[in-house]
C-alpha positions in Angstrom: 0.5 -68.5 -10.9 3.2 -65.6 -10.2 6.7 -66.3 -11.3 9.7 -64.7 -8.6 12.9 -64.4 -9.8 15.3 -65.3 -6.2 19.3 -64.1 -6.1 20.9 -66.1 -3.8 24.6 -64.2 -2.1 26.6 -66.1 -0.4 30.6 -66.5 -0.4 32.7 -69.7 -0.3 34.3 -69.4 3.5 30.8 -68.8 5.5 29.5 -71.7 3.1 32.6 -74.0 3.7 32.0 -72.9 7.3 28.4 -74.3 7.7 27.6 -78.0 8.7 27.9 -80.4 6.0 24.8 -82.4 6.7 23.0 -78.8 7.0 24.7 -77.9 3.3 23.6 -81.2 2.2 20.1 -80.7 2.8 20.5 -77.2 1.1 21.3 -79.0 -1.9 18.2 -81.5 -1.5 16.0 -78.6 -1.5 17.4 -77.4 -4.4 16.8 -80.8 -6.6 13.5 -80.8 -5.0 12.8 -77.4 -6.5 14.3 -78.2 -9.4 11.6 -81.0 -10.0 8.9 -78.8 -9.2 10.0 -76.6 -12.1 12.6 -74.3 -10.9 15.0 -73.6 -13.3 17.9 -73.0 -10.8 21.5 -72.1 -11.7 25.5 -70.9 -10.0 26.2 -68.1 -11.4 29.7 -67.7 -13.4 32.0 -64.2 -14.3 29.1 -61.7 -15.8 30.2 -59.1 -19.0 28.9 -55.8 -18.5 26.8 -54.7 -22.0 26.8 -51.2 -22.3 25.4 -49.7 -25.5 24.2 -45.9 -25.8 21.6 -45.1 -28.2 22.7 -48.1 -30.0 26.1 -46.9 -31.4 29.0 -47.6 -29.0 28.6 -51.2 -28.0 31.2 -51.9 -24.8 31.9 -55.0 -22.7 33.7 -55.5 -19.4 34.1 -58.2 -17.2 33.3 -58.4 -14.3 29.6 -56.8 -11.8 27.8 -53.9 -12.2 26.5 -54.0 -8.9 28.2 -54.2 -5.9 27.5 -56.1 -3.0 28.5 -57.1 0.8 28.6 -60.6 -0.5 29.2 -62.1 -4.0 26.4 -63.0 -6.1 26.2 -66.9 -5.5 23.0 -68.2 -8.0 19.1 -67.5 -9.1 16.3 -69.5 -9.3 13.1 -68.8 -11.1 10.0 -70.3 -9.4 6.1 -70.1 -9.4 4.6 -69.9 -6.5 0.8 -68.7 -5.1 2.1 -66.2 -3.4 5.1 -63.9 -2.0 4.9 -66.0 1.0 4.9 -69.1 -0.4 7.7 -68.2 -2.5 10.0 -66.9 0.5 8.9 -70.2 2.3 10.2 -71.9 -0.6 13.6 -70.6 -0.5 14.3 -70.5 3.3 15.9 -74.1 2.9 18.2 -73.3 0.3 22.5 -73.1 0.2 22.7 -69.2 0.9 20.2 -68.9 2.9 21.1 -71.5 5.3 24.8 -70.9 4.7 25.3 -67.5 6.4 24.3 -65.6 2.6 21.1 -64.0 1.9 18.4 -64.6 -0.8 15.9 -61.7 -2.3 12.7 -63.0 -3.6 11.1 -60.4 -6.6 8.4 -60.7 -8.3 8.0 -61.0 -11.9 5.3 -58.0 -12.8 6.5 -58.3 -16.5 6.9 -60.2 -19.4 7.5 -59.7 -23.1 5.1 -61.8 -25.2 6.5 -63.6 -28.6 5.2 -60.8 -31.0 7.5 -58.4 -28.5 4.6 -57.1 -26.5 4.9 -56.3 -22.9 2.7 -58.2 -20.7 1.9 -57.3 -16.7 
């Protein structure tokens, strides 16, 4: 079964704005996922990792990528199909809460001996 990885945006006022019972329901949806084998996470402050050609390793804190809204949480989920998958996370906290959520698939892995895999 395909694997999608989902990035959920959303900030704090549009959330705090949104019904309670609605937000509530959100978070249902995302135990419910959970159970069905999501693995599902908020995200924290990232660290940038730069390191050219493998000499000059470099952090910062703090995104790479900028967005109109902050970068809320991810969830990794199988699903059938594309479809299914966006069906999936229509019910969940940014999407309901004023955010957004992209769905992309997974087209490759790297196996255990390092191989990549489609």
């Amino acid at each position: 079964m395909p694997t999608f990885l989902t990035i959920g945006y959303g900030d704090a006022e549009s959330y705090e704005a949104t019904d309670p019972a609605l937000r509530d329901k959100a978070h249902a949806h995302d135990r419910w996922l959970a159970s069905h084998g999501a693995v599902i996470a908020a995200l924290g402050t990232p660290t940038q990792v730069r390191n050219p050609e493998g000499t000059a390793l470099s952090t910062a804190e703090g995104a790479y990528m900028r967005t109109d809204l902050p970068l809320a949480g991810f969830a990794l989920l199988d699903a059938a199909s594309l479809e299914e998958a966006v069906e999936r996370v229509a019910g969940t906290p940014c999407a309901v809460a004023h955010g957004v959520v992209e769905v992309w698939p997974l087209v490759c892995g790297v196996e255990q001996d390092g191989a990549a895999s489609v």
